[in-house]
C-alpha positions as CSV (number, residue, x, y, z in Angstrom):
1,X,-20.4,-10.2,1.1
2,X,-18.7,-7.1,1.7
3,X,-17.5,-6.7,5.4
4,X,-18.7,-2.9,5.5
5,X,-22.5,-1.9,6.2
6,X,-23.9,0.3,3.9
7,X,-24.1,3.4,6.6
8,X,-20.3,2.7,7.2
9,X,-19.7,3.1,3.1
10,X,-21.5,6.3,3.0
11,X,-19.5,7.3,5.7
12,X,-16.2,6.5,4.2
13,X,-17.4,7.5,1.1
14,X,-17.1,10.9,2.5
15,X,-14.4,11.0,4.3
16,X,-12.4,9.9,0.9
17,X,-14.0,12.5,-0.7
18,X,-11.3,15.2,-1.0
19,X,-8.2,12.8,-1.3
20,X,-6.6,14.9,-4.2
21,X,-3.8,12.4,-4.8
22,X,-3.5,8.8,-5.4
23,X,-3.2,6.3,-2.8
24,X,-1.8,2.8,-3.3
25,X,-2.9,0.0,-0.9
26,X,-0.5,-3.1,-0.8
27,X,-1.9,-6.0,0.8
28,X,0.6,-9.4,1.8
29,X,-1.3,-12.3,2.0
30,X,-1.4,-16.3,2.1
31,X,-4.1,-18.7,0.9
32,X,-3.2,-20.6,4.0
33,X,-2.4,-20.6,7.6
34,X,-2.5,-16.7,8.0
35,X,-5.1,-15.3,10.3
36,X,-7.5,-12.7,9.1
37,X,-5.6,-12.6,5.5
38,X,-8.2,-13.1,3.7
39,X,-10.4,-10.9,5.5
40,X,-8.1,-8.0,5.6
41,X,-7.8,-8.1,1.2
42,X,-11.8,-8.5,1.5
43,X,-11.9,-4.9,4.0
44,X,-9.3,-2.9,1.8
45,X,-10.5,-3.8,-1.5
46,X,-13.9,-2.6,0.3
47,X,-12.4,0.1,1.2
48,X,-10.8,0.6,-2.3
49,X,-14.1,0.3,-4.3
50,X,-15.3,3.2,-2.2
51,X,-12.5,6.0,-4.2
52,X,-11.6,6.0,-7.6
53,X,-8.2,7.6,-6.4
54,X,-7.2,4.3,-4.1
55,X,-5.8,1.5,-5.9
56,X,-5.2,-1.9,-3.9
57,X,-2.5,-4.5,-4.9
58,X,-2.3,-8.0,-3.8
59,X,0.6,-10.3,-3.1
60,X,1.7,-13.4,-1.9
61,X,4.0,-13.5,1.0
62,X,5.4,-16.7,0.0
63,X,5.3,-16.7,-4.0
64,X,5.8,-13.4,-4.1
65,X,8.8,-12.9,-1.6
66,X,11.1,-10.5,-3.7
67,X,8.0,-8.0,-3.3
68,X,8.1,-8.7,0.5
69,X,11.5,-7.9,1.0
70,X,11.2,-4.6,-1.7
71,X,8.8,-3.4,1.1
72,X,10.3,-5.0,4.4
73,X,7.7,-6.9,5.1
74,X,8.1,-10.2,7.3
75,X,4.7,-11.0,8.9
76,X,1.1,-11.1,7.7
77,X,-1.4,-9.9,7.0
78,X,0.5,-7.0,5.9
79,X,-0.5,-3.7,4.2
80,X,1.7,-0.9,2.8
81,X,0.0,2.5,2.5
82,X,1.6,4.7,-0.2
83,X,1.1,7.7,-1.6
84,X,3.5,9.4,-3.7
85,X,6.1,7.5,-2.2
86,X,6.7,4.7,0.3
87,X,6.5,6.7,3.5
88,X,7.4,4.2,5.6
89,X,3.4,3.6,6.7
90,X,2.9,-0.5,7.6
91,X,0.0,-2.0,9.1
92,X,0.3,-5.1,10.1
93,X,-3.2,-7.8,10.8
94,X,-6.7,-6.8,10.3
95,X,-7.7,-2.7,10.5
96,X,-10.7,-3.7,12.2
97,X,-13.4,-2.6,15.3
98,X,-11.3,0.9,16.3
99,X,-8.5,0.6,14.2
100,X,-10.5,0.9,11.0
101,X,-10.2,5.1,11.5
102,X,-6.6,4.8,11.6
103,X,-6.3,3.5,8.4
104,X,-8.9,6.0,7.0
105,X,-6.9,8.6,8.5
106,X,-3.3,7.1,6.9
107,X,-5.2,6.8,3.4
108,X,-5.9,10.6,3.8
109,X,-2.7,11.6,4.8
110,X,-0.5,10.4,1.8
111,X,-3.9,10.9,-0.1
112,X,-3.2,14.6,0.2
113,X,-4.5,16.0,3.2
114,X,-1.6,16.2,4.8
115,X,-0.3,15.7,8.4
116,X,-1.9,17.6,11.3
117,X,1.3,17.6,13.1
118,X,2.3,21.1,14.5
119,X,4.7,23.0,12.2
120,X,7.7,22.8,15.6
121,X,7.3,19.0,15.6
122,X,7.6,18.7,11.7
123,X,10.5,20.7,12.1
124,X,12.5,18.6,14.4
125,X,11.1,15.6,12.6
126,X,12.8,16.8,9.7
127,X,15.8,17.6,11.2
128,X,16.8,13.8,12.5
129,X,19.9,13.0,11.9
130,X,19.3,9.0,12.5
131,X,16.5,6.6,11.8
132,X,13.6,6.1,14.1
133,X,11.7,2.9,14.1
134,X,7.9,3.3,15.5
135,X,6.2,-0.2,16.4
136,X,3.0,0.6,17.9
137,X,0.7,-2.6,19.3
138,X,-2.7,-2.2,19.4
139,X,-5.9,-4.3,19.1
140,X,-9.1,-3.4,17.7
141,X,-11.2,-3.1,21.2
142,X,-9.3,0.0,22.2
143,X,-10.6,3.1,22.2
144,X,-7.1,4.8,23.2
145,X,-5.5,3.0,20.6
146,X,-5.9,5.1,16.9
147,X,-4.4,8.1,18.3
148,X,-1.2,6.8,19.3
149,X,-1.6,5.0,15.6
150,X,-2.2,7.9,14.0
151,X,0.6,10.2,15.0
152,X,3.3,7.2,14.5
153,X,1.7,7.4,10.9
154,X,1.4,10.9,10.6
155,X,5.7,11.5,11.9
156,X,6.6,8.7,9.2
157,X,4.6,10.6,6.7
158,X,6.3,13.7,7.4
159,X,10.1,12.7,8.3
160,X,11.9,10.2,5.7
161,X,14.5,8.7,9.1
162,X,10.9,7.6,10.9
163,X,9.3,4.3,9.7
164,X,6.1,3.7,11.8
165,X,4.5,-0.5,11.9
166,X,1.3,-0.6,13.7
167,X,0.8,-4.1,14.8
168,X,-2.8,-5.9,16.0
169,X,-1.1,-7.7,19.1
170,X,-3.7,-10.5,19.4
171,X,-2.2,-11.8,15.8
172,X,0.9,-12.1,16.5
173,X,1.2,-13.2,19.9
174,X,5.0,-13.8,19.6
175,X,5.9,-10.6,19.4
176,X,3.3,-9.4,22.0
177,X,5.6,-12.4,24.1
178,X,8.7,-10.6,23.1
179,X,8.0,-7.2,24.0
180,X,6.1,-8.1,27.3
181,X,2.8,-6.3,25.7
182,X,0.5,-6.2,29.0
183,X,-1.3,-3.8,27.8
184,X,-2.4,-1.0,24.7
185,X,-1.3,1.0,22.8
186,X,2.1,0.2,23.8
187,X,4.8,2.1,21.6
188,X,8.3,1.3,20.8
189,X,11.1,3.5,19.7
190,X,14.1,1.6,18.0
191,X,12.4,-1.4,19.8
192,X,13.9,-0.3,23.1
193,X,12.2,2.1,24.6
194,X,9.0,1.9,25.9
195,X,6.0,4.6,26.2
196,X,2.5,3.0,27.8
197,X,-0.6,4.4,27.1
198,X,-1.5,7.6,25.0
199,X,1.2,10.3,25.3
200,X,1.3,13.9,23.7
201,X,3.5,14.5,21.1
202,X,5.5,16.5,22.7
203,X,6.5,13.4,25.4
204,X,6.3,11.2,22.4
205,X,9.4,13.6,20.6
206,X,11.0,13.9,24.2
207,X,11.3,10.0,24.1
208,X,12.7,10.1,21.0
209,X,15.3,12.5,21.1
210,X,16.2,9.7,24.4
211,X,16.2,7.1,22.8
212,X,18.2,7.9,19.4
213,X,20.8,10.1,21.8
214,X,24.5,8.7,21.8
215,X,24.8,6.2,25.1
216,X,27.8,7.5,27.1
């Protein structure tokens, strides 16, 4: 039973419509003891059957671990969202409830649609000089969350030095323990610091420039 209505496939239907580019969807799984794995293969391959320009792939975390490491992966479930290249784009547990329209959005963006970034902030993006890690925690109740997704995704896609996870908190409860995740979207730069809530790209680059700045 596919985990889409059929109003929500028309929707996406159209949405993936003008991807002029293929997309690859990697999905890191276990038959056992992973929460939501099998349902998140289930949504993208739902997702997948919707484009003929989207292919999914599936692998094992465990069996397949040279695959894991090729990617960086080291939780599940686990999806990669390609493009042309490996961006750097990592979702990590199920895209579901609000979240589901950030990984719509991702899929577009390396799909050929490009990022909606302005043209100053791609500029600086492109001119970093040292790599920026993007963790951003989420869960799938929260309205505010897919924007703060979204532009994590859409500075990986256009800076090679940025990487960007977005990470369902409730699943992995450890590293919600670890970065004292009260609430979301919570966003983490170089997993130090911290920006709460929805922020505008601007503060978002401000924090950035912060946090990859040479400590005196």
């Amino acid at each position: 039973m596919s985990l889409l209505t059929d109003e929500i496939k028309v929707q996406v239907k159209e949405s993936l419509a003008d991807l002029s580019s293929k997309v690859r969807l990697i999905v890191f799984t276990q038959t056992l003891e992973c929460m939501f794995c099998r349902e998140t293969r289930e949504l993208i391959e739902d997702v997948a059957a919707l484009s003929e320009m989207i292919d999914v792939e599936v692998y094992n975390f465990i069996v397949d671990a040279p695959k894991a490491r090729e990617f960086k992966i080291d939780k599940i479930p686990a999806l990669v969202i390609m493009g042309e290249k490996d961006y750097g784009i990592r979702f990590y547990g199920i895209p579901a409830g609000y979240e589901f329209t950030s990984l719509i959005h991702a899929i577009r963006l390396v799909g050929g649609i490009g990022s909606q970034l302005d043209p100053a902030t791609v500029a600086e993006l492109n001119k970093l000089a040292q790599p920026v890690h993007l963790q951003v925690f989420v869960t799938p109740t929260c309205p505010f969350c897919p924007q703060a997704a979204v532009t994590a995704f859409e500075m990986a896609f256009v800076s090679d030095q940025v990487t960007a996870d977005v990470i369902e908190s409730s699943e992995f409860p450890t590293l919600a323990i670890k970065y004292q995740v009260a609430g979301v979207p919570l966003t983490l730069i170089n997993e130090q610091t911290r920006i709460e809530g929805t922020v505008p790209v601007p503060m978002l680059m401000e924090k950035i420039r912060d946090a990859i700045q040479p400590q005196e």
